[in-house]
C-alpha positions in Angstrom: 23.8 44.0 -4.3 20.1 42.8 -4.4 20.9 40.2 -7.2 24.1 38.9 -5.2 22.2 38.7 -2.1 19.4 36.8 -3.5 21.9 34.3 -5.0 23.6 33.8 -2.0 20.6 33.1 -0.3 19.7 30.2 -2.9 22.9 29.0 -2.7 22.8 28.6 1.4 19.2 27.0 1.2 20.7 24.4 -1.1 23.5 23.6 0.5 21.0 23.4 3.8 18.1 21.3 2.0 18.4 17.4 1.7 18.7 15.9 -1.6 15.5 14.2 -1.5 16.1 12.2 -5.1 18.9 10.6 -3.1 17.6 10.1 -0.3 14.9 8.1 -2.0 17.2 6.0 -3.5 18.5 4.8 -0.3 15.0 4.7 1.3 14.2 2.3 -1.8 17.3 -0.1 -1.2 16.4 -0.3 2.7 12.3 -1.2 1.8 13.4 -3.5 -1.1 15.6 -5.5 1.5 12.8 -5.3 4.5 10.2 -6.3 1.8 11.9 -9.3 0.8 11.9 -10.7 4.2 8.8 -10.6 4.2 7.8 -12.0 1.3 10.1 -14.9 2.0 8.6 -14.8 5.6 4.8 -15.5 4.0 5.8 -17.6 1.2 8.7 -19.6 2.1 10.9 -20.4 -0.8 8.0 -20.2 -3.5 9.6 -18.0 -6.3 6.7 -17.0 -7.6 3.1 -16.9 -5.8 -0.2 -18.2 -7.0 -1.5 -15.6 -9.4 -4.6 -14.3 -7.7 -7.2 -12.3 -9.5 -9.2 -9.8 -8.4 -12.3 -7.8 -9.4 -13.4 -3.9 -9.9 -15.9 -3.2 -6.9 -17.3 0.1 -8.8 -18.9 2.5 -6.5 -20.6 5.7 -7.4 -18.2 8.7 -6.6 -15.4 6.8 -5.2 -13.6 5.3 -8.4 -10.0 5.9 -9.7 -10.2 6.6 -13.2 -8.4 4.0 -15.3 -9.4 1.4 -13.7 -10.1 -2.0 -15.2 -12.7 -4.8 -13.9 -10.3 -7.2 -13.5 -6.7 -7.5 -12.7 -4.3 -10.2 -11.2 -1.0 -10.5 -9.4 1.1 -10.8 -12.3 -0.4 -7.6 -13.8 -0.9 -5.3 -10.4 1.7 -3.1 -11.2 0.3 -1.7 -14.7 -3.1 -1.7 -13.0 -1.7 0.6 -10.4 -0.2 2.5 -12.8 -3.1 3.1 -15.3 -4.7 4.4 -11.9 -5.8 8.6 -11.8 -5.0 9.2 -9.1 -3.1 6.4 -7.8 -5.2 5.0 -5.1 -6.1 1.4 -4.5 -8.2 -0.3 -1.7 -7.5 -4.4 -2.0 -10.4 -6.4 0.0 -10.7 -10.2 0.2 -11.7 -12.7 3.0 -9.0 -13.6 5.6 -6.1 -15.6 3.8 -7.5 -14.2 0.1 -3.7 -13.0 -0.2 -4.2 -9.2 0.3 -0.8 -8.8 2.1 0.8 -10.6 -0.3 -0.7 -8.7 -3.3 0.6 -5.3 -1.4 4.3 -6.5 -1.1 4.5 -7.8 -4.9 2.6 -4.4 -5.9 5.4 -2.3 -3.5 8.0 -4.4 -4.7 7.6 -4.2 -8.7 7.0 -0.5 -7.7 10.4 0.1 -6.2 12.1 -2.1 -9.5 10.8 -0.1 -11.5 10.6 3.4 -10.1 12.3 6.4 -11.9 14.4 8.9 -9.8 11.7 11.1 -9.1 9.2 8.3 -8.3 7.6 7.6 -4.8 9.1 5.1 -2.9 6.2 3.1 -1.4 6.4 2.1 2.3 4.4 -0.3 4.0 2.9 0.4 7.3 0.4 -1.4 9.4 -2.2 0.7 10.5 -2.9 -0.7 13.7 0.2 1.0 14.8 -1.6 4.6 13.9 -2.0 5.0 17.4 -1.5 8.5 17.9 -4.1 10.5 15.7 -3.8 14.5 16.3 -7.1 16.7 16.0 -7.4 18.8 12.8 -7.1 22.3 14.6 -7.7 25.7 12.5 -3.8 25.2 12.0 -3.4 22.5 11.1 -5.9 20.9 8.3 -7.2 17.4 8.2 -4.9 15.5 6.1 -1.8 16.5 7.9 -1.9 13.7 10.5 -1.4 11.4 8.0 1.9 13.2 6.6 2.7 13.5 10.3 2.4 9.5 10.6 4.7 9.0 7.9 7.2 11.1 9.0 7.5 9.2 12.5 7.6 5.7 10.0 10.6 6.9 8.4 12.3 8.1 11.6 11.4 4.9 13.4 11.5 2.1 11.2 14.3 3.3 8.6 16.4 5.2 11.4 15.9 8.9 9.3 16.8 12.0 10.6 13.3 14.3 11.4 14.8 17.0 8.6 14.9 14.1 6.0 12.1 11.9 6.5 10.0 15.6 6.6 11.6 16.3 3.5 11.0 13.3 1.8 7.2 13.3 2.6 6.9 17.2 1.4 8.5 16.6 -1.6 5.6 13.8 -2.4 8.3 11.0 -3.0 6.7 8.6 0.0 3.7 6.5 -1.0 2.0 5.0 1.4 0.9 0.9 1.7 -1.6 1.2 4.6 -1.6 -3.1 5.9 -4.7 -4.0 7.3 -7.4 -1.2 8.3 -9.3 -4.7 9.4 -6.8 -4.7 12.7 -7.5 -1.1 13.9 -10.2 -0.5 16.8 -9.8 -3.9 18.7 -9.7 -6.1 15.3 -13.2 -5.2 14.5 -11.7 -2.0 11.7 -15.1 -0.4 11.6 -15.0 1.8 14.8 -13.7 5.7 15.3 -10.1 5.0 14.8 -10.7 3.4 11.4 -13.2 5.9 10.2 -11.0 9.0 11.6 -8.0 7.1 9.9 -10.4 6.9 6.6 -11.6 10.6 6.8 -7.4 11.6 7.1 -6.5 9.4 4.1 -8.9 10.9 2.4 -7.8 14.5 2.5 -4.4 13.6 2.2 -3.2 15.8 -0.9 0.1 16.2 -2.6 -1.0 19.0 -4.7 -4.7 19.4 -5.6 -5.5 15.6 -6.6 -5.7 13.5 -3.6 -2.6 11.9 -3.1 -1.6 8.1 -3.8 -2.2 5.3 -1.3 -2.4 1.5 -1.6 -4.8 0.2 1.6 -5.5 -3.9 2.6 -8.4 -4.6 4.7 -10.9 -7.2 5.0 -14.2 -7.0 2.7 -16.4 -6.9 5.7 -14.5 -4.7 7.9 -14.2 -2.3 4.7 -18.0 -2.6 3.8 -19.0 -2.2 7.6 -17.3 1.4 7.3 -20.3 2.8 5.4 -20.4 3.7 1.5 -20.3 7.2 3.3 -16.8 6.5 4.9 -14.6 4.7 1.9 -11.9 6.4 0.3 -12.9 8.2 -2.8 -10.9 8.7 -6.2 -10.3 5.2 -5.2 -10.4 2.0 -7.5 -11.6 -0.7 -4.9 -10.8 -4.5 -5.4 -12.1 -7.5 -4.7 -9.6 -10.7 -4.2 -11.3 -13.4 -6.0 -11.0 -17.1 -4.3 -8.7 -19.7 -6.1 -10.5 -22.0 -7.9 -9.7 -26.1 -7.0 -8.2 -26.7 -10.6 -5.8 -23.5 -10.6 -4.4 -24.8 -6.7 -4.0 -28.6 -8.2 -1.6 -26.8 -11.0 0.0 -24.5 -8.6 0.9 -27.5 -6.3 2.1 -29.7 -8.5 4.2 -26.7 -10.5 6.1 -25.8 -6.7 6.5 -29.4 -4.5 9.2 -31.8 -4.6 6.8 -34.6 -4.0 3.5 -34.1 -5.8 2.5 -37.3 -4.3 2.9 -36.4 -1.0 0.0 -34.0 -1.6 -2.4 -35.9 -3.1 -4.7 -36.1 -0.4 -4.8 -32.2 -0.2 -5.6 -32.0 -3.5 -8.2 -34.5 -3.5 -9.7 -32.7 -1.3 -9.6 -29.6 -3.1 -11.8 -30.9 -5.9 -15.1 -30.7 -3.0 -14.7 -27.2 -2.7 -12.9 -23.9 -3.7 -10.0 -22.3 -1.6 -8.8 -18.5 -0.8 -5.3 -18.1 -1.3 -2.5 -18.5 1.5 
């Protein structure tokens, strides 16, 4: 009797819990077709964007292991993966492309991802509006697992039971968009560095769990060495030289002559990517 009641109770908490491998897949479909807007939203009908490079910014007790000194676009995705644990800051100056480096990392993410795979969502940070205290119930960390869970209710239309247990079962990974935009644009008041000390006791498990973050170099630095994520690989978006733009152009117009003048004028100085 004790054997058949502790199958039937298996049996009843299977039927009840939601099959979180499929509902990843569909999560991955509706982010893969939001994504793509806008992508084609930023870059117009460019197939393929410049291929920005960017650079380690090593910092004593805050690195990722695995992480290499340089990287580029075209390669982010096995940089992210070589990652332990999988958590990656991308700084640059305004325009350096970090947005865009996010939604080609998110996107070869969801190409490639295996059933059991997170499904990366992005989410702009200036929305974190409503931050909860830690409490002696409820541990710092959980706020941002709360955050996500709203996300999924309100972006992707998910019902409370399955967004929470897609985000229990560790299969959502956050891409935190622009930390720069939180505390009146400034991102280096309280809300960013409460939003900073969260992320960085967010845990699936006992490594800290994955995140990809954008924000602007000087909002990022003005946080305090004290205040950036750690078991983090942080990067720098390098600018685009003149030469590599000239090539770019010409490879994507219709009428490279139209653009001469531009790219005249790119030989006087470098540029940050669009």
């Amino acid at each position: 009797m004790a054997l058949w009641s502790a199958y039937m109770a298996l049996a009843t908490l299977r039927v009840q819990a939601p099959d979180t491998s499929a509902l990843a897949a569909k999560l991955a479909g509706h982010v893969t077709l939001a994504e793509t807007r806008e992508r084609t939203r930023l870059l117009g009908n460019v197939g393929t964007p410049i291929d920005v490079r960017f650079n380690l910014r090593p910092a004593p007790a805050h690195n990722a292991a695995g992480a290499d000194p340089h990287g580029s676009l075209s390669g982010v995705i096995d940089y992210y993966r070589r990652l332990r644990p999988g958590r990656l800051v991308i700084t640059g100056a305004a325009g350096s492309g970090k947005t865009v480096l996010a939604i080609e990392l998110l996107l070869a993410l969801v190409e490639n991802r295996g059933p059991r795979d997170p499904v990366p969502v992005r989410m702009s940070l200036a929305s974190w509006t409503r931050m909860p205290t830690a409490t002696t119930t409820r541990d710092t960390g959980d706020a941002v697992r709360m955050w996500m869970r709203r996300h999924l209710m309100e972006a992707f239309g998910l019902s409370r039971a399955a967004a929470t247990a897609l985000v229990e079962d560790g299969l959502i990974l956050p891409v935190l968009d622009g930390l720069d935009e939180m505390d009146g644009g400034g991102g280096s008041g309280p809300r960013a560095r409460r939003a900073m000390q969260e992320l960085d006791a967010y845990r699936y498990g006992r490594p800290r769990a994955g995140m990809i973050l954008t924000s602007r170099s000087a909002a990022y630095d003005a946080l305090g060495a004290h205040t950036h994520a750690r078991d983090t690989a942080r990067v720098e978006i390098t600018p685009v030289s003149a030469a590599s733009a000239r090539v770019f152009i010409c490879a994507h117009v219709q009428d490279p002559d139209r653009w001469q003048c531009a790219m005249r004028r790119l030989v006087l100085s470098p540029i940050q990517s669009g």
